[in-house]
C-alpha positions in Angstrom: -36.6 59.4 33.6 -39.4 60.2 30.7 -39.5 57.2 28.3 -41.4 57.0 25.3 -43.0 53.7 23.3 -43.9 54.1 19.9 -46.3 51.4 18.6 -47.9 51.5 15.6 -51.2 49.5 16.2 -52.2 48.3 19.8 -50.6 45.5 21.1 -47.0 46.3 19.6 -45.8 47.4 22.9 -46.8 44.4 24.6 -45.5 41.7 21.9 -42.3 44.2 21.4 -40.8 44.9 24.9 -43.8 44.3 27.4 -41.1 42.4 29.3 -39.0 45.6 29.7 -42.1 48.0 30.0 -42.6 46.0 33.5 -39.0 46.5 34.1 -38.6 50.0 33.3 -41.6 50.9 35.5 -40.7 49.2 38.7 -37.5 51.2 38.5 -39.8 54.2 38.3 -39.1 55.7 35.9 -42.2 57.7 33.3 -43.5 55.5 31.1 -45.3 57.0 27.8 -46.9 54.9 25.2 -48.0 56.2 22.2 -50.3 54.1 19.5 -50.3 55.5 16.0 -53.1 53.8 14.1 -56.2 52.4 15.1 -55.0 49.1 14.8 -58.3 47.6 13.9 -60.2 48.6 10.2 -57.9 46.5 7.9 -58.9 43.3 10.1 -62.2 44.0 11.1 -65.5 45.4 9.5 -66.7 45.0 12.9 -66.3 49.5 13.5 -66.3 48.7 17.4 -63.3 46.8 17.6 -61.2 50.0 17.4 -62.8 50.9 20.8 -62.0 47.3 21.9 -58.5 47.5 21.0 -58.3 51.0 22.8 -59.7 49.5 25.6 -57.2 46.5 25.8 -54.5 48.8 25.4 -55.2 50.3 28.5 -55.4 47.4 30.8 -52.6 45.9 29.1 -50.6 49.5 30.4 -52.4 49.2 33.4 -50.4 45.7 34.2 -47.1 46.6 33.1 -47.1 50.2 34.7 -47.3 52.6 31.9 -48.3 56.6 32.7 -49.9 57.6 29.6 -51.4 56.7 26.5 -52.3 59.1 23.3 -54.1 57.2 20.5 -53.5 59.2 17.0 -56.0 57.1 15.6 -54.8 56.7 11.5 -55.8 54.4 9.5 -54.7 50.8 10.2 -52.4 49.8 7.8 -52.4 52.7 5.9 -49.8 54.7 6.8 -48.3 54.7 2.9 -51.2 57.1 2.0 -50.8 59.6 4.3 -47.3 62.5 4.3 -44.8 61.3 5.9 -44.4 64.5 7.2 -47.3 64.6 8.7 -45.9 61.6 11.2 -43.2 63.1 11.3 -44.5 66.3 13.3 -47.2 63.9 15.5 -44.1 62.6 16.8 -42.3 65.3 17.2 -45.0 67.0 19.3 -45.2 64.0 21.6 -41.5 64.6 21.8 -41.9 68.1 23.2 -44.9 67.5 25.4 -43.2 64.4 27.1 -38.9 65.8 26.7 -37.9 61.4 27.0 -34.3 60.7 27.3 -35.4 57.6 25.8 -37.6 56.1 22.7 -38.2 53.2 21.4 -39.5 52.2 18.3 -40.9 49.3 15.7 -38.8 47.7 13.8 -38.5 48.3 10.1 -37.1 44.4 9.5 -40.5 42.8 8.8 -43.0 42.7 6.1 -45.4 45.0 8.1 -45.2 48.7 6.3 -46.4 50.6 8.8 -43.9 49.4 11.2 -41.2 50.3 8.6 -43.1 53.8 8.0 -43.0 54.1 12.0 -39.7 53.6 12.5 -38.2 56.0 9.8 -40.1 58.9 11.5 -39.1 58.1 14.7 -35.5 58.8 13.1 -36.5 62.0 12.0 -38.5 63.1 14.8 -36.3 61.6 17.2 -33.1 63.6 15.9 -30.0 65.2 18.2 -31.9 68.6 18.3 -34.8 66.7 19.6 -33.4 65.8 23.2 -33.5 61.9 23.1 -30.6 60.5 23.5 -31.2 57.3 23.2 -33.1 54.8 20.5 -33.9 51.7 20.4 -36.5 49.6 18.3 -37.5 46.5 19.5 -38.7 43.3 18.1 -41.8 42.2 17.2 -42.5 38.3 16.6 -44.2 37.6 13.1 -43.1 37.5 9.2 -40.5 39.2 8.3 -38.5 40.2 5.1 -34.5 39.4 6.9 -33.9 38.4 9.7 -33.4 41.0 13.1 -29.6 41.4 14.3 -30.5 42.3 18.1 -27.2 44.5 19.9 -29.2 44.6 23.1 -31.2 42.3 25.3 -33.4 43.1 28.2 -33.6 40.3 31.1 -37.6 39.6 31.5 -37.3 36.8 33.3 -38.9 38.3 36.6 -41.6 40.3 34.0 -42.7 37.6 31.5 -45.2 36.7 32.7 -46.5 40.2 33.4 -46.0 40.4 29.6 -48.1 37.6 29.3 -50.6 38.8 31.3 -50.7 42.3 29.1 -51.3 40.4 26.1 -54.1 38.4 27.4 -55.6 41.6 28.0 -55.9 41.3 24.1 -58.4 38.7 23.5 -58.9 39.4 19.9 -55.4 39.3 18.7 -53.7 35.8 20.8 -53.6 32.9 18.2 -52.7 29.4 18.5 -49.2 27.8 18.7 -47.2 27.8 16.6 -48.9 31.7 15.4 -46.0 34.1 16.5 -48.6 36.0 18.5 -49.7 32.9 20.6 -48.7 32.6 24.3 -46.3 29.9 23.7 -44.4 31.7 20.4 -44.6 34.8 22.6 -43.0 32.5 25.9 -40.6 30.7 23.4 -39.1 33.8 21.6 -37.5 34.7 25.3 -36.5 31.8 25.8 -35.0 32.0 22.6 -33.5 35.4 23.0 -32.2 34.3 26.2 -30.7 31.4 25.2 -28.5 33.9 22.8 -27.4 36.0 25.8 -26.8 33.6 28.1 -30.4 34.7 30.4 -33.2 32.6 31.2 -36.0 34.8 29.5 -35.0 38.0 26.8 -36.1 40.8 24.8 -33.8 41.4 21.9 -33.4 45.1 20.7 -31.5 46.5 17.7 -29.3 50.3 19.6 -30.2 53.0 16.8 -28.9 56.1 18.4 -27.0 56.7 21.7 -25.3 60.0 22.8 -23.8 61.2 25.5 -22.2 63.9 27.1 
């Protein structure tokens, strides 16, 4: 089965559902991740870390097993300024090159606006004519404006700490405890989903979309 992973900046897929990435591969099944910005010039003047957060993209999909990887490289952080339209139609290509059953997307919960920006196009893009049948968008540890209601959750525990591994591929972007992007918030949120499932370690997703026939 094709599957497709929307992230908007490098490392989304990892913190989001690197657990399930793992999963999804040992079953076999096509694995395509695609990384909308950059995810690097609102952080750092440093022009070289958007090469260095291409590059840990790509060991981190080496460890969990993903197939592919296209980089649209927009702006970080700036997906407000450019037509929504625009998105819109980079998804929807990616759509007909790779024909997933599956997508998953950011969230549009948190206070991040280019994960909300993300997700609305995957909507669009991601619409019955397009194929997919199913949509998902999965959670991503950090600040948010209300809190997620998850309706699915993944067991990891035989993954995390493949998903742990993947995000150590991402030096520049681990924090200390209690930072929602350090190993232990990272380790704790699946213990946390799981707790709320009744599993040892989780991933928590929100079902957009599911048809079938």
């Amino acid at each position: 089965m094709n599957i497709l992973i929307l992230a908007a900046h490098p490392d989304d897929e990892v913190l989001g559902m690197g657990g399930t990435i793992k999963k999804l591969s040992k079953k076999k099944n096509k694995i395509h991740l695609l990384v909308i910005t950059e995810g690097a010039s609102a952080q750092y003047n440093d022009s070289k870390m958007k090469q260095v957060r291409k590059q840990s993209c790509k060991k981190s999909s080496q460890i969990l097993g993903i197939s592919s990887i296209n980089f649209l490289d927009y702006p970080d952080m700036k997906l407000d300024t450019i037509p929504q339209l625009k998105i819109n139609q980079s998804i929807e290509k990616e759509i007909r090159k790779i024909k997933p059953e599956i997508v998953y997307t950011t969230p549009n919960h948190d206070l991040n606006s280019d994960h909300r920006i993300l997700h609305e196009s995957t909507l669009v893009a991601s619409r019955p004519q397009s194929g997919v049948k199913k949509i998902l968008s999965y959670e991503i540890p950090g600040f948010v404006k209300k809190s997620i209601h998850p309706n699915v959750f993944e067991n990891i525990e035989l993954e995390l700490t493949y998903k742990l591994k993947a995000m150590r591929s991402y030096k520049s972007e681990i924090e200390k405890f209690p930072h929602p992007r350090s190993l232990k918030a990272i380790e704790n949120l699946s213990i946390h989903r799981g707790i709320e499932s009744g599993l040892k370690n989780a991933e928590a997703f929100q079902l957009l979309t599911s048809i079938k026939k």
